[in-house]
N, C-alpha and C positions, 0 to 999 in steps of 0.2 A: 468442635474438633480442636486437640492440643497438638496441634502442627507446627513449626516455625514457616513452612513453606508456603502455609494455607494462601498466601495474595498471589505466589505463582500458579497453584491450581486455576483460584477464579480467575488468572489470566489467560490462563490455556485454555479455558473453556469459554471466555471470552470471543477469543479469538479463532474457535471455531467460526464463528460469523465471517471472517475475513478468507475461512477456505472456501466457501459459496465464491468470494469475488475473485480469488484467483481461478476456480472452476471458468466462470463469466470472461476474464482475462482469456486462458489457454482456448476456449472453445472454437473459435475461426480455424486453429489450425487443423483439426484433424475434420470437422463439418463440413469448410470451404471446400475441400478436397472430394467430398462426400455432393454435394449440390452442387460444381462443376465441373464432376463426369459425365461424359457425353454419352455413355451407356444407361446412366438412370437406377442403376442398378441397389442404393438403398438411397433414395431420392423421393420422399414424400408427397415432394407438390409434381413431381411431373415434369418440370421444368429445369432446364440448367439456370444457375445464377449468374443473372451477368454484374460486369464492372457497377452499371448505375447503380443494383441493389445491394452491393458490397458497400457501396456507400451511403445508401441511404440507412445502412444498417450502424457504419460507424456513426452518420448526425444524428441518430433515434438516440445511439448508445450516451451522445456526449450530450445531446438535450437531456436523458432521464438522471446523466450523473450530477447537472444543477442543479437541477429539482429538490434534490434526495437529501442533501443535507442541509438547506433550510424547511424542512419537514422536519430531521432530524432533532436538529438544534431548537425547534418550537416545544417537541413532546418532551424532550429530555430538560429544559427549565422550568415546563410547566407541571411532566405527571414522572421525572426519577431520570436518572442515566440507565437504570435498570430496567425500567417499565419500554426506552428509548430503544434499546437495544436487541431485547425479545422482541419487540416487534419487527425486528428487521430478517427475521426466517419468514414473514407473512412474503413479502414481495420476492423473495428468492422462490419460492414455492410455486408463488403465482407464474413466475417468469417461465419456470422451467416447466412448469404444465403448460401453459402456452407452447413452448417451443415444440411438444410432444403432440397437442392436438390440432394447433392449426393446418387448413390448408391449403395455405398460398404463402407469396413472401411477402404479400403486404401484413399480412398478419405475423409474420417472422419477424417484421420492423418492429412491429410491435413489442415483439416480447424482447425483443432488444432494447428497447425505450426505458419497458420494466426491470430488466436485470442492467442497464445501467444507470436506473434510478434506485435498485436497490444496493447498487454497488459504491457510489456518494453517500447512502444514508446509512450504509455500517462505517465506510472511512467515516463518517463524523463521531457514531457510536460511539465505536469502539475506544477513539483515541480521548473522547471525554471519560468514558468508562477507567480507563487504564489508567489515568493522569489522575483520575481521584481514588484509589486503591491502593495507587503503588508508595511504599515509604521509602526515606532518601536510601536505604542499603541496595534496593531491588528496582532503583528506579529506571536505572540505564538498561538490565535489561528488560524489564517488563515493557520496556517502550519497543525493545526487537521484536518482541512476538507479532507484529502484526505483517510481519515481513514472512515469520516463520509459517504462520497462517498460510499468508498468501502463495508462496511456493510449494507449499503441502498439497495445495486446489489444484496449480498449474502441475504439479507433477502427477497428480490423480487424474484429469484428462490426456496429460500424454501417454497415460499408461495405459489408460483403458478405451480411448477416442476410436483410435484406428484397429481398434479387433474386436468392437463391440457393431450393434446397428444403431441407425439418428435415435430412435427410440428408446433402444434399451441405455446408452451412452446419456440424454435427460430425464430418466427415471432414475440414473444412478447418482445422476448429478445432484438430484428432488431430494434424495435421501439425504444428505449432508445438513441442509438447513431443519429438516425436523430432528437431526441428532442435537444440531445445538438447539433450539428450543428445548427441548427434551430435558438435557442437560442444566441449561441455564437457569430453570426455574428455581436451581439449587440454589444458586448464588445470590448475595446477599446485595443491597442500594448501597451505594457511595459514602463514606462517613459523611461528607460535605456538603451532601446535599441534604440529608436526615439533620445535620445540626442548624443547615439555611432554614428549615420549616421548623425549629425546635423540639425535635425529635430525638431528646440527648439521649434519653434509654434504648434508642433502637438503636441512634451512633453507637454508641458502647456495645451492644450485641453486635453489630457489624464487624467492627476493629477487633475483637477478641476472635471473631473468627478470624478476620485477614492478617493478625497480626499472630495467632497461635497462643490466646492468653487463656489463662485460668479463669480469672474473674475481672470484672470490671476496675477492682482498683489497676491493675495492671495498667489501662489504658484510658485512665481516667487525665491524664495530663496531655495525652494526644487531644483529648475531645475538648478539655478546657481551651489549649491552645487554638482547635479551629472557632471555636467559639468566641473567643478573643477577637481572632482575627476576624467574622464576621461583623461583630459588634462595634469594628474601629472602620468599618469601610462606610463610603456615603449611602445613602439612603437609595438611591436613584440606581446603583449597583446590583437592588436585589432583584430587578425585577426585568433585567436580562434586555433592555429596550435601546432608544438610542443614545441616552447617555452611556452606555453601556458598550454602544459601538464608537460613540465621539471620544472615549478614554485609549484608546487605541491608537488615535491618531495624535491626540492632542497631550496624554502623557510620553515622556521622555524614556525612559524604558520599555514602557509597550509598543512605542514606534520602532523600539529598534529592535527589539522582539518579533516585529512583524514583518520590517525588513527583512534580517537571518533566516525568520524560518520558509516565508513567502519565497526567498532566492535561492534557499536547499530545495522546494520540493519541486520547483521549476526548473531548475538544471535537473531534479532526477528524473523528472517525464521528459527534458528535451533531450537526454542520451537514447531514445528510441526507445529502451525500453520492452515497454508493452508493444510498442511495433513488430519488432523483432521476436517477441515470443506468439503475437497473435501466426505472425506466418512464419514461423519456424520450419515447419515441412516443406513448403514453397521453397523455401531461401535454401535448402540445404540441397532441394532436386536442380536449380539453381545453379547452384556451386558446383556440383556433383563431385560429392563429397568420397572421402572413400569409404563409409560406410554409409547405409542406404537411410535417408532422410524419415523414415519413421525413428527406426533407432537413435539415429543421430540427436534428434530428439527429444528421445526418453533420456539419454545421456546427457542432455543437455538441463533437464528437467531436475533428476536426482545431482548434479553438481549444485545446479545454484538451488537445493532446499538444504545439502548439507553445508551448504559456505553459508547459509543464514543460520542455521542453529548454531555455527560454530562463536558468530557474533554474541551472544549473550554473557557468554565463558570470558570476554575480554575486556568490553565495555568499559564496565565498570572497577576492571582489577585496574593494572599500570600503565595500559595502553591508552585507556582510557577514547575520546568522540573525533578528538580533531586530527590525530596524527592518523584514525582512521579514514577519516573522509581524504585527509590527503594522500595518502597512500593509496586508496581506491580509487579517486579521479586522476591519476598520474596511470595507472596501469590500465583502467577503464580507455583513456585518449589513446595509449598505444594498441589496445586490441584495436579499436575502431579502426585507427589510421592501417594496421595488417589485413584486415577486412578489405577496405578501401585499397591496397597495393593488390592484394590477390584477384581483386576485382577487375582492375587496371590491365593486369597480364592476362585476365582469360581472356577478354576484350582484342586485346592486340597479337593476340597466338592461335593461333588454330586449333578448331578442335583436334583432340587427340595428340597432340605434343607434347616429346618426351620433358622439357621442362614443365608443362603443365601437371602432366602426369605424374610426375613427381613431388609435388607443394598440392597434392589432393587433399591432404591433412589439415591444412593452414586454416580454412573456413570453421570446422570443428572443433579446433584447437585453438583459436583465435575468438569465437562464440562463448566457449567453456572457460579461457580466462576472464573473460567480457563481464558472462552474469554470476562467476565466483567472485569478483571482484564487486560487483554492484550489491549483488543477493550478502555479502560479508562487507559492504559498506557504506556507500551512498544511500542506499535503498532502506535500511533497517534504521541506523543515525542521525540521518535528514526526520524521522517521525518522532524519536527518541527525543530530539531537541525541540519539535514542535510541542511536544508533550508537557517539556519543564518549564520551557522561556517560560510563558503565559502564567502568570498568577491568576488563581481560581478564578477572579473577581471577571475577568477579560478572556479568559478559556474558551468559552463556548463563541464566543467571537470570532476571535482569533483561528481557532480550530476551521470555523465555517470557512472561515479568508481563504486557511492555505489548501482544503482542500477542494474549493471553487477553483482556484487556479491550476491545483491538479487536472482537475477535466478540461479545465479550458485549453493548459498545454500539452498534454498528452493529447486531444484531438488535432490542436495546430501544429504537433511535429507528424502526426499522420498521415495529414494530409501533406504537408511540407515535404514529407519522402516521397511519398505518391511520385508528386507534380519533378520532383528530382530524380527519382529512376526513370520516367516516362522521356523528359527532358536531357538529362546529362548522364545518366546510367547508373549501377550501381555503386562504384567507386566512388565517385564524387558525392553521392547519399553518406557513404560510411565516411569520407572526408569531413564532408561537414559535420556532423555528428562526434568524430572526432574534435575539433574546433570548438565546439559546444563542451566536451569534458575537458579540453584547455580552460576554457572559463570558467567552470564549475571548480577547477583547481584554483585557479586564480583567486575566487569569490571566498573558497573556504580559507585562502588562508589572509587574506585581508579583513573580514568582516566576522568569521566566527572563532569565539574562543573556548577554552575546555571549560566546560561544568564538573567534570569527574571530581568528587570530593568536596561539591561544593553543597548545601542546603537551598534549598528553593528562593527562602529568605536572601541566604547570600549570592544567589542567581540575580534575584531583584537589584539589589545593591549593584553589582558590577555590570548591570546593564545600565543602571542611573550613572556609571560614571566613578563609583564609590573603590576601593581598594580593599578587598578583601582576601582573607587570611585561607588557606584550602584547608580541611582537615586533614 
């Protein structure tokens, strides 16, 4: 195919995988609602859900997202990032047939376990997938799409959760991961990894697809060059082991590689997040909002997928990574801290008070600048950068790192809310939380700098310390 675009294609089709995990993501909010009616009325097992199983459902979910991407990161060094990542419709598949035939909630843990071990092992996929496809023009945004993905999932459940039944809502969910298998078997393996086996003639068919060329001389100087660069790395590098993990720590650019991207993805699961999207319906009957918390919702759903697609368009022109993260964790800390004052006043005002009544809006409107702001730049930027820092050689490492920490802190701010609404109410949740994107502001503009304009090579160089020139 003589495309210029062709690497954005196999990106979008990529990252259908990542609509499966924002599905996985949204699905508590309109199910929970669904399995604790006291009526039973499209209620499977018989039983209402209590608090323990809510939570044995998030420890299932955060144990299977360990799991998942050191499975990942095994197949994808050993049999392709291609091979690594069609496989990851198997467990999406699995999870959500589970969900449809079990008949109890122990068996619901379960398929919780599976979908978020399938949800760890596309985050690793995909972002090795994408980091070896993308070239320096389309790199900033090919690294959004995985955010774009994920919004597209979460907005596909809140669209169809609460007007569908538990059944037909995981059958429709089933269908997503066989569309990208389906899909994906179009798509072609990594240059990088076809030139690591010496595989330079399939390199070359690869690249002329993702790069839109005629023939091979076209892209015969891409291929030299990764081949070079293989060729100049240590030995002990190719075989992905633990010199492979001690260059992480022990080089000077990849530690600080792993700083940066380690303390973006953690400040973005500790702004709540996925919290806050799992129980969206909840939070907004809650508030009581002035429009009724299904809608609210879906409103809330379609803003933050269009503030992520809108990221791709900016990236990489004059805006470029850092002015957006700062910009997004400043506005991010004030919705929070407006959360947390509306929170405050319904608390100390009685119901039905004409001030109350009045600031019905603020939860809505305060939400919808929240994840327009995260979904257009914390969220998309923080993976962007995890994508470039890391030279090939440390990639698959490195990748594993930050997205272990993903699960680890998206389950410990979960529970951390929990034990803070239970405790000191909702205010004080959205306070701190706020206070969390103070720091996330803090950290971006202390420790990360722009890459926009820069070559992977000259990424390397200005993480060693070196002075480099931007295109």
């Amino acid at each position: 195919m003589h495309w210029r675009y062709c690497e954005l294609l196999a990106g979008a089709v990529a990252n259908l995988a990542t609509v499966s995990m924002g599905c996985s993501i949204a699905w508590p909010s309109p199910v929970l609602l669904k399995l604790t009616d006291g009526d039973l009325k499209d209620n499977p097992f018989d039983v209402v859900l209590t608090d323990r199983d809510k939570a044995w459902m998030d420890g299932a979910l955060a144990i299977g997202g360990l799991c998942g991407p050191l499975v990942a990161r095994w197949i994808a060094l050993r049999k392709g990032r291609r091979i690594a990542l069609l496989l990851s419709a198997v467990p999406y598949i699995v999870a959500w047939l589970l969900c449809m035939i079990v008949g109890s909630v122990s068996l619901l843990i379960v398929a919780r376990a599976v979908a978020g071990f399938a949800g760890g092992y596309v985050l690793l996929a995909v972002t090795l997938y994408i980091g070896e496809i993308a070239s320096d023009r389309y790199r900033g945004a090919l690294g959004c799409f995985i955010q774009i993905g994920t919004t597209l999932g979460i907005l596909y459940v809140y669209c169809i959760g609460p007007f569908v039944s538990y059944l037909a809502l995981q059958a429709l969910c089933c269908a997503i991961p066989i569309l990208f298998g389906t899909l994906f078997l179009y798509m072609p393996e990594t240059p990088h990894f076809l030139v690591e086996r010496g595989l330079y003639q399939r390199a070359g068919e690869s690249l002329m697809f993702l790069r839109g060329a005629r023939s091979l001389d076209e892209v015969q100087p891409e291929v030299d060059e990764l081949r070079q660069y293989i060729i100049q790395r240590e030995p002990g590098d190719r075989a992905g082991g633990i010199s492979h993990l001690w260059q992480l720590v022990t080089s000077r650019p990849n530690r600080r590689a792993l700083i940066i991207t380690l303390g973006l993805v953690m400040f973005q699961q500790a702004t709540g997040i996925d919290s806050i999207l799992a129980n969206s319906e909840l939070l907004f009957a809650k508030a009581n909002s002035a429009l009724d918390p299904v809608h609210s919702t879906i409103v809330l759903g379609a803003i933050q997928f269009a503030s992520s697609c809108a990221t791709p368009f900016v990236i990489d022109g004059r805006t470029g990574r850092r002015p957006i993260l700062l910009g997004s964790s400043v506005g991010m800390t004030l919705a929070l801290a407006t959360l947390g004052t509306y929170f405050l006043l319904e608390r100390h005002l009685a119901s039905g008070s004409t001030t109350l009544d009045a600031i019905n809006w603020m939860p809505l409107a305060a939400l919808i600048v929240f994840v327009a702001l995260y979904n257009g730049g914390y969220g998309p930027v923080a993976w962007a950068l995890v994508m470039e820092l890391f030279p090939h050689s440390v990639k698959p490492g490195g990748v594993t790192a930050c997205v272990l920490a993903t699960v680890l802190f998206d389950y410990a701010v979960l529970q951390l809310l929990a034990v803070l609404i239970t405790a000191a109410g909702f205010d004080w949740a959205f306070w701190t939380l706020a206070a969390i994107g103070a720091a996330a502001f803090a950290f971006s503009w202390r420790l990360v700098f722009e890459t926009r304009g820069l070559t992977l090579v000259a990424i390397q160089e200005r993480l060693a310390g070196v002075k480099v020139v931007r295109l």
